[in-house]
C-alpha positions, 0 to 999 in steps of 0.5 A, spaced: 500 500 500 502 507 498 504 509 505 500 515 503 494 512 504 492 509 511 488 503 511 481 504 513 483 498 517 483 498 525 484 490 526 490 489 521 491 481 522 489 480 514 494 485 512 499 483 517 499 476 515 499 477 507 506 474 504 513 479 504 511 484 497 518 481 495 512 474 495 506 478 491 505 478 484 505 482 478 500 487 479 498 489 471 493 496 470 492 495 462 486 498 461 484 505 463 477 502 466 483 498 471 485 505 475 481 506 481 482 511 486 485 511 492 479 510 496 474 505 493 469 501 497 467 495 492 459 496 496 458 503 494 460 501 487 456 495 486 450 499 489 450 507 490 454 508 483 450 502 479 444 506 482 446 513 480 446 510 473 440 506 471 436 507 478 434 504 484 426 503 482 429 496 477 430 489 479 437 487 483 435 480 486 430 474 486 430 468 489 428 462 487 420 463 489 420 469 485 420 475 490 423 482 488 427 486 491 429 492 487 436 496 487 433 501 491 430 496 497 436 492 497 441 498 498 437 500 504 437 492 507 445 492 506 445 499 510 441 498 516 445 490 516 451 494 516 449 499 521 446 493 526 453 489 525 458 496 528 453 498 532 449 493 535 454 488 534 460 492 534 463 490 527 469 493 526 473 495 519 478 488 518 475 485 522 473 478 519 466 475 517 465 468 516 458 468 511 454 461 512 448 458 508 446 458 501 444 462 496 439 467 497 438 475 496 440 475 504 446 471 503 449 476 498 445 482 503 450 480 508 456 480 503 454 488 502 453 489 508 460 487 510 463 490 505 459 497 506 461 497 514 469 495 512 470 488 514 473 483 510 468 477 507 469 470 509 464 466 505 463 458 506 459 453 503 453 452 506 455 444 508 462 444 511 462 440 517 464 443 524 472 440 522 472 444 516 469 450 519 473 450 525 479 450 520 477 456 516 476 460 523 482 458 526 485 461 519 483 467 518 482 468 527 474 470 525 471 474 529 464 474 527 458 470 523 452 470 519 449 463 519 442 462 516 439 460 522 438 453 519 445 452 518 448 453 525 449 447 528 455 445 526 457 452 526 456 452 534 460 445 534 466 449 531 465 456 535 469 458 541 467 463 545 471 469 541 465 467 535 459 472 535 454 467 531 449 472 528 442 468 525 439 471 519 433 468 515 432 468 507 425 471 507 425 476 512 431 477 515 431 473 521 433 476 528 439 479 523 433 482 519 429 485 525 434 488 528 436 492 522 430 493 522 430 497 527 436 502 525 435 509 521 438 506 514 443 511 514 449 508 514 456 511 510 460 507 507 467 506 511 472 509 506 477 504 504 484 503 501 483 500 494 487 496 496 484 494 503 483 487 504 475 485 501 474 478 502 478 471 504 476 466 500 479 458 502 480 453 496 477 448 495 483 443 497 482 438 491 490 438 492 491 438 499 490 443 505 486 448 503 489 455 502 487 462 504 487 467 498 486 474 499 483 480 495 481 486 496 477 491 493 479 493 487 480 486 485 472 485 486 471 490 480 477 488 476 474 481 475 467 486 472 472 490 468 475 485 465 472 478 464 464 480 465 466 487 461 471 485 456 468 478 455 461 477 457 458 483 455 452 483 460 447 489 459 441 491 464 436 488 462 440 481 464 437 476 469 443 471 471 442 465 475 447 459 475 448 454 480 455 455 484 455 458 491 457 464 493 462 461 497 466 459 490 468 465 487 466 462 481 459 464 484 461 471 488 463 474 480 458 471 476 451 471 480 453 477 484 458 483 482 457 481 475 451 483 475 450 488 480 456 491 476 452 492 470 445 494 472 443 487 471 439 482 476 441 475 479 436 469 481 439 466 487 437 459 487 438 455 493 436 448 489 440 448 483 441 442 481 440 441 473 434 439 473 432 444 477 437 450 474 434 448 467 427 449 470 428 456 473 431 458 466 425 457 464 420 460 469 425 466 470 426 467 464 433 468 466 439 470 459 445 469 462 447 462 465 453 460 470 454 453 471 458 446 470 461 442 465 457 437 468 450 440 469 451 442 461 452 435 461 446 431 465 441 436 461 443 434 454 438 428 454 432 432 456 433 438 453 426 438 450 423 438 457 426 445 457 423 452 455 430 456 453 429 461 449 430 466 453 439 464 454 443 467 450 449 466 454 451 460 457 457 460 462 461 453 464 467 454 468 470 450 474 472 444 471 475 443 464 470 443 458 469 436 455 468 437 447 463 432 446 459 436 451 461 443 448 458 441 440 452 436 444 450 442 447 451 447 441 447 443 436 441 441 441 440 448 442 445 453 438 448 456 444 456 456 444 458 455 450 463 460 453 468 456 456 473 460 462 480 458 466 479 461 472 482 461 479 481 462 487 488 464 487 486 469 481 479 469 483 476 469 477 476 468 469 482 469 466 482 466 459 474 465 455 472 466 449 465 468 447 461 468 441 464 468 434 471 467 438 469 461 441 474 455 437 471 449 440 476 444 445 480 451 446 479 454 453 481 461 449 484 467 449 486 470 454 482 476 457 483 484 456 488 486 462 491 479 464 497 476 460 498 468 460 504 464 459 505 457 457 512 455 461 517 449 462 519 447 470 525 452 469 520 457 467 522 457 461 516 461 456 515 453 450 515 454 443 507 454 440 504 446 440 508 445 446 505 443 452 507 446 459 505 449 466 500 455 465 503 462 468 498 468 468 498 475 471 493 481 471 490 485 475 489 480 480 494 475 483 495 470 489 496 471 495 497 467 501 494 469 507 500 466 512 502 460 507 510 458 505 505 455 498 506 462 497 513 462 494 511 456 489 505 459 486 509 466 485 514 465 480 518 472 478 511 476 479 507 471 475 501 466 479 502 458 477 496 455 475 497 447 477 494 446 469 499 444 463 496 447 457 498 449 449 498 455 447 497 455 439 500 461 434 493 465 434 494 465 441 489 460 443 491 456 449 488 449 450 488 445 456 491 439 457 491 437 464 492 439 471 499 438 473 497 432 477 492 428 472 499 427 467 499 419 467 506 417 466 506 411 464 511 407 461 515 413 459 509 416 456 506 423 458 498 421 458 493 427 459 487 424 464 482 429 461 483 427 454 481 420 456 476 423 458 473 426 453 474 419 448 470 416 454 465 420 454 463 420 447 461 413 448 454 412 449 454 408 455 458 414 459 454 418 463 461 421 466 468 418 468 474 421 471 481 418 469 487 417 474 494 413 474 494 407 478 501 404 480 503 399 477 510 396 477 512 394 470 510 401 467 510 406 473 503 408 472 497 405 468 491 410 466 485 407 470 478 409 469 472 410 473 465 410 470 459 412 472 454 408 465 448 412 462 441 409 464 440 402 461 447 399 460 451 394 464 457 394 466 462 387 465 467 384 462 464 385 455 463 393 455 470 393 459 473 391 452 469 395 448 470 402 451 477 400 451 477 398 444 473 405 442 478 409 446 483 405 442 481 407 436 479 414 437 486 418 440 493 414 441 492 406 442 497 407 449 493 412 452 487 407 453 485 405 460 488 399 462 484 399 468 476 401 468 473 400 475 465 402 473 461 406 480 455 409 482 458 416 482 463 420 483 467 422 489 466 430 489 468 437 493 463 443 496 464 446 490 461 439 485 469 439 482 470 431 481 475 430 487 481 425 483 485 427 488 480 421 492 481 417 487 489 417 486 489 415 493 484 409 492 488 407 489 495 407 491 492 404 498 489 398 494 497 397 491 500 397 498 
């Protein structure tokens, strides 16, 4: 921080545990849009400002039963919460929140409130269990928490006697929302750093003992600025919806600050499982969508149940996008799906493609205001067509709240990814696997996802996921785990036929020496396919 400008923060824990700046990232201000003042808080960007631009009178949030809320009474809610929270609670600037429950206009009220009375966010999923709760508040030393009053048992089995555990409801507030009732509404804005720290968001752990990344208030409106302003191109007649939590940053970008951002409104859905989320499409009327490649997915049998007219925008990010998925989807329904490479670390989307740019299997090109990179283990920049580690820099980046995994992720100012891509000449970057879903079998590199992709284009495969298995004449096979599509039986028989498919469709070496057919897959809070389980089943069956 420029040391002529204080930070707004009296509790300075989260600024005093971020890395040594030697350990920063490269900071990129690329585009005019990216040059914030001094001062900013992100609350009053995504409401006051957005306000005096398009008017308070239109609509802000829904949920899921259909009830409004516009721009107007949601700003005099975020006010009256964060008046109660500093003078009724005594919520002071840096002190951490966690956020506990699901999607619902109150939940993203919170979040603004909190933003607005200048603490920093910690959002969680709304089914983390008390070990994994009592992890993150041990972490980021929480001071308070706003729990959807359904959610607080394992809450309170995680709390100690420092944790003030604040109930609200998602239909009118709850005690929270009575209490804020009760207060004048006029609250003004603590006067943030840009740079002040805005919110704590904790990976998912799919490698590992989940990280604690920080960010602050100017990387809240970068990710508009770029991803949502460059790419997406929201307008404010949008409504968005989607399924991620906003827990997951893949959630707090696309179904709050984007849309907030750009004057549009957001369906905060708390069921939105595929069936569910398509049918909410169709009763909403919602245009802009944020999803999973496996929700694309378990809907293309039963597109026809659907009335989708109203999409013209069809986000899928969160876990790498099979091909087959992406030109089922277009041919069912004419939508180009815009895939996206995003990061906790980075806290959102990087690289994406929409519309006429979209090259289906690449993820895309990288966003207006970042620079990526495909690099060898040295950090070495590779030629075109050569795959190697993903590096990416930009107006945001990682950094590790009290970490050493800092110094691995930050290299030379540029931010590793864990993923191995290809970079062609027209600048598109495909991806090819994460770091550690490369097969090393018998001399040969194998990419776990590409198996994947042959695998799913075989009508029997409802979903797979690929892993290396060890084996002690070639190092490692490639094993396949295979969820069977409704009607198919699983034997010997279909074994050496998918197989022989896989055989005939990519190199004949990268076939799956092992299939294990299952019920489902193993899968994190954020619906990520947890191969990380898989791998140690089977290394635990080898020993």
């Amino acid at each position: 921080m420029d040391a002529s400008i204080r930070s707004a923060h009296v509790d300075t824990f989260a600024r005093d545990h971020l890395p040594p700046v030697e350990e920063w990232p490269a900071i990129l201000v690329d585009l005019p849009e990216l040059c914030y003042p001094q001062r900013l808080n992100c609350a009053v960007e995504l409401l006051d400002v957005t306000i005096g631009r398009f008017g308070g009178d239109r609509p802000c949030l829904l949920d899921q039963a259909g009830t409004v809320w516009s721009y107007e009474q949601v700003a005099e809610l975020v006010n009256r919460t964060a008046e109660e929270l500093v003078h009724g609670y005594g919520l002071r600037p840096g002190n951490r929140v966690l956020l506990r429950g699901p999607n619902s206009p109150w939940l993203a009220i919170c979040w603004l409130a909190v933003m607005r009375a200048g603490g920093i966010a910690v959002t969680t999923m709304a089914l983390l269990r008390a070990v994994e709760l009592r992890e993150v508040i041990a972490k980021a030393e929480v001071r308070f928490a706003l729990c959807d009053e359904r959610f607080t048992e394992e809450l309170e089995l995680a709390s100690g006697d420092d944790l003030t555990v604040i109930r609200y409801d998602v239909h009118d507030g709850g005690e929270l929302g009575r209490q804020a009732k009760a207060r004048t509404g006029v609250f003004p804005a603590v006067r943030t750093a840009a740079d002040d720290v805005a919110l704590i968001a904790f990976t998912s752990g799919t490698s590992g003992v989940p990280k604690a990344t920080v960010h602050f208030h100017r990387d809240v409106l970068a990710i508009a600025d770029t991803f949502s302003a460059r790419v997406l191109r929201p307008e404010p007649t949008d409504l968005f919806a989607g399924s991620p939590p906003l827990g997951f940053t893949y959630g707090l970008g696309g179904l709050l600050i984007f849309p907030l951002r750009a004057g549009a409104a957001s369906l905060l859905l708390e069921e939105a499982a595929p069936d569910k989320l398509f049918r909410a499409v169709a009763r909403h009327r919602v245009s802009v969508l944020f999803t999973s490649p496996t929700a694309y997915r378990r809907v293309l049998d039963s597109l026809d149940d659907y009335e989708l007219a109203s999409l013209r925008l069809c986000v899928s990010a969160g876990e790498p996008l099979p091909p087959a998925t992406w030109q089922a989807f277009e041919r069912a329904t004419g939508l180009r799906l815009v895939d996206g490479i995003g990061s906790t670390e980075m806290l959102h989307v990087f690289i994406s493609a929409a519309g006429e740019d979209v090259r289906p299997g690449a993820t895309g090109r990288v966003v207006p205001g970042f620079r990526a990179r495909v690099v060898d283990e040295s950090g070495a920049e590779v030629p075109d067509g050569v795959p190697g580690l993903l590096q990416v820099k930009g107006p945001t980046g990682c950094r590790y709240l009290t970490d050493p995994r800092q110094r691995a992720q930050v290299r030379d100012g540029w931010t590793l990814t864990g993923d191995v891509f290809i970079k062609d000449a027209d600048g598109y970057f495909w991806f090819q696997a994460r770091s550690d879903d490369m097969i090393v079998s018998s001399g040969y590199n194998i990419a776990a996802p590409e198996v994947e992709n042959s695998l799913l284009r075989h009508p029997a495969v409802a979903e797979c996921a690929v892993v290396g298995a060890p084996d002690p004449g070639r190092g490692e096979i490639v094993k396949a785990y295979v969820v069977l599509a409704a009607g198919c039986q699983p034997g010997e028989e279909l074994v050496a036929a998918l197989q022989s498919f896989v055989k005939s469709d990519i190199a004949p070496y990268k076939y799956p020496r092992a299939i294990e057919f299952t019920a489902g897959l193993p899968r994190g809070s954020t619906g990520k396919i947890l191969r990380s389980v898989l791998r140690e089943s089977c290394r635990s069956r080898s020993r």
